[in-house]
Every structure is written in structure tokens, then in C-alpha cells.
C-alpha positions as semicolon CSV with decimal commas, in nm:
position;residue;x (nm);y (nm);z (nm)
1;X;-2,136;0,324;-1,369
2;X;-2,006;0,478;-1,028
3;X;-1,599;0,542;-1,056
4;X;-1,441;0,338;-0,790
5;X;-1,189;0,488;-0,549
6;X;-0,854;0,441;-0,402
7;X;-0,781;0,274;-0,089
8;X;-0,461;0,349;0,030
9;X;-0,275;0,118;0,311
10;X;0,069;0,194;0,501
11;X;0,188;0,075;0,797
12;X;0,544;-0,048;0,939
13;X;0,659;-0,386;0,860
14;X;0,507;-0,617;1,093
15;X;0,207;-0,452;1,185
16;X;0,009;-0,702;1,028
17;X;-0,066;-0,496;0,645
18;X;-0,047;-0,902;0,443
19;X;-0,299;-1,024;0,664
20;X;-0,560;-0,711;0,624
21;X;-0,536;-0,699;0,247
22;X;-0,582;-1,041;0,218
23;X;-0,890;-1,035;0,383
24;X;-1,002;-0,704;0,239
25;X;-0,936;-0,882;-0,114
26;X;-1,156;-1,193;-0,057
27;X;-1,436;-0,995;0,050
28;X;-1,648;-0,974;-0,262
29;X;-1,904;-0,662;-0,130
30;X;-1,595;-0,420;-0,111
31;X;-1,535;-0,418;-0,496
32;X;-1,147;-0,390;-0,486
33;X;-0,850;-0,495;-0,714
34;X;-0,509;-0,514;-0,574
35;X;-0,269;-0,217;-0,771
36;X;-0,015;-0,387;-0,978
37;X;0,355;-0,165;-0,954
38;X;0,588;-0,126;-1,179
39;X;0,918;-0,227;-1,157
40;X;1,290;-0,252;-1,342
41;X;1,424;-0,528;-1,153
42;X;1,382;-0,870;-1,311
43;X;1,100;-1,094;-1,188
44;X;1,197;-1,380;-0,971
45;X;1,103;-1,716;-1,050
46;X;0,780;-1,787;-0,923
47;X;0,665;-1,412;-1,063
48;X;0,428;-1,308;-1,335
49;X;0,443;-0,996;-1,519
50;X;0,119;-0,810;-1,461
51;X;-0,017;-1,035;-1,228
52;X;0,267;-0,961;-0,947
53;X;0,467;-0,638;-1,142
54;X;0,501;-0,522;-1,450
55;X;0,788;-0,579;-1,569
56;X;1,038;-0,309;-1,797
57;X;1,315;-0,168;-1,834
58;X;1,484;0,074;-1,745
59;X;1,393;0,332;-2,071
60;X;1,059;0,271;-2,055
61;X;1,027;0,346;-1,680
62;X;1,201;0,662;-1,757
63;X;0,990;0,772;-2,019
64;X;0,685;0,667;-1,845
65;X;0,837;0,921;-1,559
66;X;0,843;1,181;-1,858
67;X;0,474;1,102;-1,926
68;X;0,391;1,200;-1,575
69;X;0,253;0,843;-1,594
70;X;0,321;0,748;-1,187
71;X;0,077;0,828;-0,910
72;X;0,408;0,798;-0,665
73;X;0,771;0,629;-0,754
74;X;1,107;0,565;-0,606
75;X;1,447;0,409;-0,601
76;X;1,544;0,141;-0,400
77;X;1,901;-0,104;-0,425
78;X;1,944;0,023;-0,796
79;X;1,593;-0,037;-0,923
80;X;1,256;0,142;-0,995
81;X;0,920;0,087;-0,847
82;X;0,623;0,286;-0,910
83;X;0,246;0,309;-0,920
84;X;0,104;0,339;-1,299
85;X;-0,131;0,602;-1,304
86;X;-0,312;0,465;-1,617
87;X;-0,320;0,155;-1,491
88;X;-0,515;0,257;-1,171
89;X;-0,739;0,479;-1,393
90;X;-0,844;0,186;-1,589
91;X;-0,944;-0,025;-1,308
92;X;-1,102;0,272;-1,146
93;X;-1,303;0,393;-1,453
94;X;-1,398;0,007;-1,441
95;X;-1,567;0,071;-1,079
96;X;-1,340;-0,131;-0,907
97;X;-1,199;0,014;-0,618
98;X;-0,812;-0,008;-0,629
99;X;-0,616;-0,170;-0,287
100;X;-0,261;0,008;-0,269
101;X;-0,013;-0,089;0,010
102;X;0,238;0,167;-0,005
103;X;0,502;0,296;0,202
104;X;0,507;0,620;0,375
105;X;0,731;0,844;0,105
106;X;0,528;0,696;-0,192
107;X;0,197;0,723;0,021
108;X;0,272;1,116;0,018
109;X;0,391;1,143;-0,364
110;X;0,043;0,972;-0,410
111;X;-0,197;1,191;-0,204
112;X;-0,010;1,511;-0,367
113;X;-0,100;1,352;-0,711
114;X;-0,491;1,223;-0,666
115;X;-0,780;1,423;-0,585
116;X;-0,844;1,335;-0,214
117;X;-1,242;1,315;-0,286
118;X;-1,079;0,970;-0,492
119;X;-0,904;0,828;-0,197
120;X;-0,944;0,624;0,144
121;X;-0,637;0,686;0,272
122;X;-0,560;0,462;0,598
123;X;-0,219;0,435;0,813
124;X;-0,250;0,084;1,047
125;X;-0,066;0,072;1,342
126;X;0,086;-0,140;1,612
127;X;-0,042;-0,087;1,995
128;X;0,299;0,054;2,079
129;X;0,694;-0,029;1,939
130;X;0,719;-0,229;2,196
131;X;0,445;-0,467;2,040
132;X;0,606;-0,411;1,703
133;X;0,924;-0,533;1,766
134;X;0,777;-0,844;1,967
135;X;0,568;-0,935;1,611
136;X;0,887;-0,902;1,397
137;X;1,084;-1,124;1,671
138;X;0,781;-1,372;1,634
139;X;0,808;-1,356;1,261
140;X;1,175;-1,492;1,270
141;X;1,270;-1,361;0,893
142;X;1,492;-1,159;1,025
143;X;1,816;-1,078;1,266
144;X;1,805;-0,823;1,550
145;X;1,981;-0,555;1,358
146;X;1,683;-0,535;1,130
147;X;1,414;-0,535;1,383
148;X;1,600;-0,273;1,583
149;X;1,626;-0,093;1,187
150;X;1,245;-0,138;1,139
151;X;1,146;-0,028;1,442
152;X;1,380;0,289;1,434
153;X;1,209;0,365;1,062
154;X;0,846;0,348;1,216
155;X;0,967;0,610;1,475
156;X;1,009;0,825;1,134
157;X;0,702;0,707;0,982
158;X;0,502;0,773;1,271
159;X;0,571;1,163;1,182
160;X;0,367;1,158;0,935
161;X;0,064;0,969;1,051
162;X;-0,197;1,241;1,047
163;X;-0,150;1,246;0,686
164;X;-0,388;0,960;0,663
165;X;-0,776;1,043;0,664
166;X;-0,799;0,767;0,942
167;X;-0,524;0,578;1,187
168;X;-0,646;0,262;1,257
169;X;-0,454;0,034;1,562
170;X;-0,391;-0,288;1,483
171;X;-0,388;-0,396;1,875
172;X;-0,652;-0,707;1,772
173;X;-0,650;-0,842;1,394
174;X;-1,022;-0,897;1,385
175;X;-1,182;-0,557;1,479
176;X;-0,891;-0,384;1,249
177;X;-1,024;-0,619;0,952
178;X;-1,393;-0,475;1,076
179;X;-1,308;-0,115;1,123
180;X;-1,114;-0,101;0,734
181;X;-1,410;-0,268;0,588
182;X;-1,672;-0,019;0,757
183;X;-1,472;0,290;0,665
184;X;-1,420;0,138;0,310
185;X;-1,840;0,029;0,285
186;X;-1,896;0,418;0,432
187;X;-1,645;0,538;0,132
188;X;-1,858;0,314;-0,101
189;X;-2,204;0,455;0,076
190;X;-2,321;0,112;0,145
């Protein structure tokens, strides 16, 4: 059976990253499972552990930090988050090739931590910050002082773009959806 490979997504807020994967998911010819993260904080609600995190505490993400079991993690408003390593080595030994939307920091931690033969590593990006701010505004989920926030963060992120193995500009949703699946079906030699 051929190992499957990681496909890694990051992008500013905005850019359009929830639309993409969705439509990378429901495409049955790519082969790809969406990277569950763990996570200390307590699900909400409408949440299912190991379906949208996995769920623990606060020990066992430590000691799964001892076991050098995270591909990437941080810290963010008190709580954990990371990317199980044997978690993604499951579904990869499985063939399936594993979708992770990460941001920038944990994208690094994760290239520094994989072989880069095993990766598809892919930064999306809006036409300009002009264009980015205009989405959030269009979203509406949040005030100006945000936006302005978000767009001063991509600024930062943008730093670190050539990182990625491809930049892909998210100017028109359609050819972006296109140009990720060809670059993932050329990773996947089909």
C-alpha cells in the first residue's frame, strides 16, 4: 500500500482556507482525511471528541509533549493545541493523505519535524491586504479593531511565505480549488 502524505494549508483569516478544504475534502480522487488536533480546553456543546478535537487534559498533553508525540504545538488564551504525531502516522500508514490547516508558527514547528519528501506544503493568499480586509469586512464576525489586527498579523505572516513549497493566490475561488487539487494529484502522481 503507497504511504499517503501531508498536505499542509495556511493562510490569513479570511483568505478563503474553510471554503478550499471543504472542497478538497469532498473530492473522493484526492484520498485525504482532515487532521484531528489536540486540545486542553473543554469541548463546546455541539463538539465531539475525536471527530472535532481530542479532548485531555492538561497532564496528558504534557506528557504527550514529553513523548515527542506533536508534529507542531502551542499556547493560546491558557490552553493547548497540537498536532498528534501518531495520530497522523496512523492515517498516513493507512494511505490516506492527511489535510492540515495550520497557522504560520505551527506550520514551521511542523516542516522542522516531517521529512519534506512527506509533505505538500501550500501558503494561500489574498490578491493584496487591501482585498483581505474587504473579505473580513464582508464576513461581518467581527469589529474593525480585529480586521485592522488580522490584517496587521498577515503583514507578519507574509515573512515567511517562501517557506511553503508553493504560494497559491486566492484572487478567484475556483481556479485556487483547481490549482490545490492539481499540485495535490501531481504529489499523488496521478
Amino acid at each position: 500500500m503507497r504511504q499517503g502524505f501531508i498536505v499542509l494549508i495556511s493562510g490569513p483569516s479570511g483568505v478563503g482556507k474553510g471554503t478550499l478544504i471543504h472542497s478538497l475534502l469532498a473530492d473522493q480522487t484526492l484520498n485525504l482525511s482532515f487532521s484531528v488536533s489536540m486540545t486542553t480546553r473543554k469541548p463546546r456543546p455541539n463538539e465531539k471528541d475525536g471527530i472535532h478535537y481530542f479532548f485531555v487534559s492538561h497532564e496528558t498533553f504534557l506528557k504527550n509533549i514529553e513523548e515527542n508525540n506533536f508534529l507542531e504545538h502551542a499556547q493560546f488564551v491558557g490552553n493547548r493545541y497540537g498536532t498528534p504525531r501518531d495520530y497522523v502516522e496512523k492515517l498516513l500508514n493507512e494511505g490516506k493523505n492527511v489535510l492540515i490547516e495550520i497557522e504560520v508558527d505551527g506550520a514551521r514547528q511542523l516542516l522542522k519535524n516531517v521529512d519534506s519528501e512527506k509533505v505538500l506544503s501550500l501558503y494561500i493568499m489574498p490578491p493584496s491586504v487591501q482585498e483581505l480586509v474587504r473579505r473580513l469586512r464582508l464576513r461581518g464576525s467581527e469589529d474593525e479593531a480585529t480586521i485592522q489586527r488580522r490584517a496587521e498579523r498577515f503583514k507578519e505572516e507574509i515573512k515567511y511565505k517562501d517557506q511553503y513549497q508553493h504560494i497559491i493566490i486566492n484572487d478567484e475561488l475556483e481556479t485556487c480549488i483547481n490549482d490545490v487539487k492539481a499540485l495535490i494529484r501531481e504529489k499523488m502522481n496521478i
